[in-house]
KOLKEVO-422776 format. One record per residue: residue in three letters; y negated, x negated, z negated of N, C-alpha, C, O in turn. Coordinates in nm, 3 decimals. Each point is the difference from the previous one (the first is absolute). Layout:
BEGIN
aa|n_c2|n_c1|n_c3|ca_c2|ca_c1|ca_c3|c_c2|c_c1|c_c3|o_c2|o_c1|o_c3
ala|Y|X|Z|Y|X|Z|Y|X|Z|Y|X|Z
...
//
This chain:
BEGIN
aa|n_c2|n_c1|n_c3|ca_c2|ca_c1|ca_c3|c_c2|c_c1|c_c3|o_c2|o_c1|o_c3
unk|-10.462|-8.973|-9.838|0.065|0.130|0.009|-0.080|0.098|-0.086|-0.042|-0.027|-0.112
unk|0.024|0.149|0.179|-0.101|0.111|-0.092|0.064|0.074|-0.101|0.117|-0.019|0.033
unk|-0.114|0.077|-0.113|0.061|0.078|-0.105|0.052|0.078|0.101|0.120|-0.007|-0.028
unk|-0.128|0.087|0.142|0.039|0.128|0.088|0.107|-0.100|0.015|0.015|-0.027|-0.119
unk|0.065|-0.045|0.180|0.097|-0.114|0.064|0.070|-0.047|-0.123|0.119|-0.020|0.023
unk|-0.143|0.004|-0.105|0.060|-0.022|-0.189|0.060|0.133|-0.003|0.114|0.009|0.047
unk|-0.168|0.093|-0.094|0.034|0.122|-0.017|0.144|0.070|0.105|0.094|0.066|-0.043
unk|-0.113|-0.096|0.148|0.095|0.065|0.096|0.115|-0.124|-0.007|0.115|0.041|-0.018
unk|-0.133|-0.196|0.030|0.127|-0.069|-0.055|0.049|0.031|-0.140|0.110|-0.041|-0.036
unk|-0.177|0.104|-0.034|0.065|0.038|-0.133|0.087|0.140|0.010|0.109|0.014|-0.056
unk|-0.161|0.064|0.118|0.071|0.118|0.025|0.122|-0.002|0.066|0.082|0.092|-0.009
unk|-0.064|-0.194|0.077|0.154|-0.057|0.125|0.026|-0.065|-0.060|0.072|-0.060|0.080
unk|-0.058|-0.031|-0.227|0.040|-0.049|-0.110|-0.002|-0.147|0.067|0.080|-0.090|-0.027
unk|-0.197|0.081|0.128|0.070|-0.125|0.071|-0.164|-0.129|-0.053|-0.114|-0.017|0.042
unk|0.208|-0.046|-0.161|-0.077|-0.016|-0.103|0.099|-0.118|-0.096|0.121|0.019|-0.007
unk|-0.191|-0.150|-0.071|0.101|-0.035|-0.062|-0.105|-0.046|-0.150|-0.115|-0.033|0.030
unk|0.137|0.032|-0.133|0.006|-0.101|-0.082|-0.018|-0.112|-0.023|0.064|-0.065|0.083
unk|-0.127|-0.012|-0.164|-0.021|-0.151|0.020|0.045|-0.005|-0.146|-0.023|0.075|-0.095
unk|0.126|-0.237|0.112|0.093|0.007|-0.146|-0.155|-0.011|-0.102|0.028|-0.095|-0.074
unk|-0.083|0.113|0.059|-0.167|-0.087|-0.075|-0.006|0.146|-0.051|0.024|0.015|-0.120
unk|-0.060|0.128|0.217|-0.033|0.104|-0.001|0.116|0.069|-0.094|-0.024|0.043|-0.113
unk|0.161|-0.039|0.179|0.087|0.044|-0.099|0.032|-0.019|-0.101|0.040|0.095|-0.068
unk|-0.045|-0.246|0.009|-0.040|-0.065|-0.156|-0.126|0.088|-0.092|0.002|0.025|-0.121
unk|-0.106|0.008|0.219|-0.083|0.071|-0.108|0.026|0.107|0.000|0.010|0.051|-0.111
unk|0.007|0.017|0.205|0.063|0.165|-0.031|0.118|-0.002|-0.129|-0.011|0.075|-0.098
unk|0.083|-0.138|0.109|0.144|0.039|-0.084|-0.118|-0.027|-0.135|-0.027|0.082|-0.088
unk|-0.021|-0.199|0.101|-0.091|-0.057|-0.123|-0.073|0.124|-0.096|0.016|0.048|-0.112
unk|-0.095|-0.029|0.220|-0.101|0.134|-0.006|0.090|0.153|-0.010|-0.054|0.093|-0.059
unk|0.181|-0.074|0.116|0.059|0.120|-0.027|-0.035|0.070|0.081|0.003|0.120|-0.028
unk|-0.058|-0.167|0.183|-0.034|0.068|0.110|0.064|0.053|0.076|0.061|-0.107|-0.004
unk|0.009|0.188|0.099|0.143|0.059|0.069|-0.109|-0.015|0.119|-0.122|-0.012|0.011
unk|0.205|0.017|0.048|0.001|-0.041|0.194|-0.054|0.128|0.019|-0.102|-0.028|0.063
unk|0.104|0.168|-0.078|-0.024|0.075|0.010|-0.160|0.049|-0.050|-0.065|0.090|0.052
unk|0.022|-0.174|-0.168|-0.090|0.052|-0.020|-0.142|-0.098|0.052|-0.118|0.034|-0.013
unk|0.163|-0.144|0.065|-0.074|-0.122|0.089|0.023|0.131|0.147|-0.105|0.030|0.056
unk|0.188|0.013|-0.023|-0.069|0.044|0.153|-0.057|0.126|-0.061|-0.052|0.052|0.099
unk|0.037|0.004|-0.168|-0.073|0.074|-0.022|-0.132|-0.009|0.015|-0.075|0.059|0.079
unk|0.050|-0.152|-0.177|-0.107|-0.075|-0.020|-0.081|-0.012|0.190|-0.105|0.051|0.037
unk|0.189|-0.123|0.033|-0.013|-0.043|0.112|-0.054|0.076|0.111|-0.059|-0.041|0.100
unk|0.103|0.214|-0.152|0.040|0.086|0.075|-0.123|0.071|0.009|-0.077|0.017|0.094
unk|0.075|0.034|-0.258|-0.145|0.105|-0.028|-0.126|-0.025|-0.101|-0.085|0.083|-0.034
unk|0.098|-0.240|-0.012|-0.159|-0.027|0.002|-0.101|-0.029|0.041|-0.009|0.017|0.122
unk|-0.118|-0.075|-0.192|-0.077|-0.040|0.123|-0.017|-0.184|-0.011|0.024|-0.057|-0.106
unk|-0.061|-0.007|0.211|-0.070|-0.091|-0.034|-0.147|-0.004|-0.034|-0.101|0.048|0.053
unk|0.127|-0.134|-0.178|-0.190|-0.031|-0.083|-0.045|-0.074|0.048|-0.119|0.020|0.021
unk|0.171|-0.137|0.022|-0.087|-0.100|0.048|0.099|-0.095|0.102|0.116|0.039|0.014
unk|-0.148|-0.127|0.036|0.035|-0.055|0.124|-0.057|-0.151|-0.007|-0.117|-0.019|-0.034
unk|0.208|-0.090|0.068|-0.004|-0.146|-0.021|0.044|-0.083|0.151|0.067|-0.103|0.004
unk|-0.136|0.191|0.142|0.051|-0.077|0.096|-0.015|-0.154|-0.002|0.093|-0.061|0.052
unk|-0.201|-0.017|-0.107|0.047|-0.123|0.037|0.046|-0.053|-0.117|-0.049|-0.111|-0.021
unk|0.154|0.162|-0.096|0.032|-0.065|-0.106|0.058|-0.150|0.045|0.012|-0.046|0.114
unk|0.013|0.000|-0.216|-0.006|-0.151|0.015|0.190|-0.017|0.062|0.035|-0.107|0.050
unk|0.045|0.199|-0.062|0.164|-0.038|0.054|0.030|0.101|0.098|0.118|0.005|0.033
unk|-0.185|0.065|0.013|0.007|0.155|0.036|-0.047|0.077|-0.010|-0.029|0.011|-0.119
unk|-0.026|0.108|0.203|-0.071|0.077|-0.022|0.054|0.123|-0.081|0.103|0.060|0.032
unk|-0.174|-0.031|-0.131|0.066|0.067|-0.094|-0.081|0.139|0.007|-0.122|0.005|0.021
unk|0.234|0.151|-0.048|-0.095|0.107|-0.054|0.069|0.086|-0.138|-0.064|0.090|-0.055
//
């Protein structure tokens, strides 16, 4: 999935959490709000298509 297809499921909130992900936010003091942000209007630096569990960016 491209960041353009990320970005627009984030905007339709149609989007979830992974209990792993929400453990470090609360951890970290991160709000849901400021992860789609994040999601929304930065850029990607670098790019890991064949990472070793998933392709990661």
């Amino acid at each position: 999935m491209d960041i353009h297809a990320i970005r627009e499921q984030i905007r339709a909130g149609n989007y979830k959490f992974s209990d792993h992900a929400v453990k470090r936010m609360i951890k970290r003091s991160i709000r849901r709000e400021e992860m789609e942000a994040v999601v929304l209007h930065d850029e990607i630096i670098e790019e890991y298509p064949h990472d070793k569990y998933s392709q990661a960016v």
